[in-house]
C-alpha positions in Angstrom: 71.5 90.8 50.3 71.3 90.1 46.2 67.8 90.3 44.9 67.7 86.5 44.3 67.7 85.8 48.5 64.8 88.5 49.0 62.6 87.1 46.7 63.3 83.8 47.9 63.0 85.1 51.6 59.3 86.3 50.5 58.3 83.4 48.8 59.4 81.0 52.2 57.1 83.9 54.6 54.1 83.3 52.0 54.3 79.6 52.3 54.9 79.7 56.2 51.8 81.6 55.8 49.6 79.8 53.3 50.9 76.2 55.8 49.0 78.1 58.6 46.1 79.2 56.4 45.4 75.9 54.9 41.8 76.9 54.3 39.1 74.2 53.0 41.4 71.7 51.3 44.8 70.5 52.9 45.8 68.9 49.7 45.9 72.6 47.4 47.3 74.0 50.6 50.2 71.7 50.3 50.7 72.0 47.1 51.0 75.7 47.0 53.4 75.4 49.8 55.8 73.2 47.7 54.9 75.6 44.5 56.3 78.3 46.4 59.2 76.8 48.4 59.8 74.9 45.1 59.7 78.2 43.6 62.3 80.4 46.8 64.9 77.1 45.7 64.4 78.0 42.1 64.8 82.3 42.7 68.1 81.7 44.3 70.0 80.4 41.3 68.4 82.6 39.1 71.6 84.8 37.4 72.0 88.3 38.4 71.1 90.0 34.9 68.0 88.2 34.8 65.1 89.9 32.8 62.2 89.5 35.2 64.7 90.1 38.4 65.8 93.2 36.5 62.6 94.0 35.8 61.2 93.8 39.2 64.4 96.3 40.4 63.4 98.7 37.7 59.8 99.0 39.1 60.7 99.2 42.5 60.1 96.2 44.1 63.4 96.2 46.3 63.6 98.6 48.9 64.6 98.7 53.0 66.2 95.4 52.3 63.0 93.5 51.3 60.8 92.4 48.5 57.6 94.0 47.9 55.7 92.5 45.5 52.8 94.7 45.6 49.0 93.8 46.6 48.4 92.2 43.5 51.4 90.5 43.5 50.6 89.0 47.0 47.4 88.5 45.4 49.3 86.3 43.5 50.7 84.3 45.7 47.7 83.6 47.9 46.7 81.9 45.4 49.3 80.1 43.9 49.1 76.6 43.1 45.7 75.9 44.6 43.7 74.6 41.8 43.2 70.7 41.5 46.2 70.4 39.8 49.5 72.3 38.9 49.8 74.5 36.3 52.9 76.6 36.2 56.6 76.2 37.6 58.7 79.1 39.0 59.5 80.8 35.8 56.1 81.3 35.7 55.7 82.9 38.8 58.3 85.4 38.3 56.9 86.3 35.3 53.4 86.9 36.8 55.0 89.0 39.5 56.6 91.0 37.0 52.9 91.8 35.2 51.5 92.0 38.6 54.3 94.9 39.6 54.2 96.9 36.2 50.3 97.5 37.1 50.9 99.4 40.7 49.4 102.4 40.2 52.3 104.5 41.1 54.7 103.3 39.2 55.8 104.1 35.3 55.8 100.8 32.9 59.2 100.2 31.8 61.1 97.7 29.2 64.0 95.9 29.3 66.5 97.1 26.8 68.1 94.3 24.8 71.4 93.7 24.3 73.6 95.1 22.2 73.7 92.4 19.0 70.4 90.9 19.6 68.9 91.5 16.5 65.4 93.0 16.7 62.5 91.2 15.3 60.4 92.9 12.3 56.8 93.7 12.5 54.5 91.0 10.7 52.3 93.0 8.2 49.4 91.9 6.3 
């Protein structure tokens, strides 16, 4: 399976679960349910070589054929989308998984490496 289907795999389980954990409000419960299926449609189109896909495989997020997110990246997504009104698309929530996975304790931080050609961007000085 490519990376792009288990994170879109994860995201449908969350909202399956968040659908029969609707809490207080049925409106932000529906709303992070379409967030996050919004956000598994979005996943699987992603390219291969993405950066935040990349990064997530560098920090050890796929293993045993599933996606792992970590508990504060599932912290994440209990939450997602639950406030009055939406604030972030599904690049977002990549992105947030991403800072979410570089901060499990058991794992190094690590960088993306650019591409060869890209030119690098100079320090600002005062």
């Amino acid at each position: 399976m490519t990376k792009q289907i288990l994170v879109a795999e994860f995201l449908r389980a969350r909202a399956r679960w968040r659908l029969d954990s609707a809490g207080p409000s049925a409106l932000h419960a529906a709303r992070s349910v379409v967030s996050l299926l919004d956000a598994a449609a979005y996943v699987q189109h992603v390219p291969d070589d993405d950066p935040d896909l990349l990064a997530l495989e560098a920090i050890g997020c796929f293993g045993g054929g599933a996606f792992d997110p970590g508990p504060e990246g599932t912290e994440i997504l209990r939450g997602w989308q639950l406030a009055d009104e939406a604030s972030a698309g599904p690049r977002d929530l990549l992105a947030e998984l991403v800072r979410a996975a570089h901060s499990k304790p058991d794992i190094a931080v690590i960088g993306i490496p650019r591409q060869a050609g890209t030119p690098e961007i100079p320090a600002r000085t005062r």
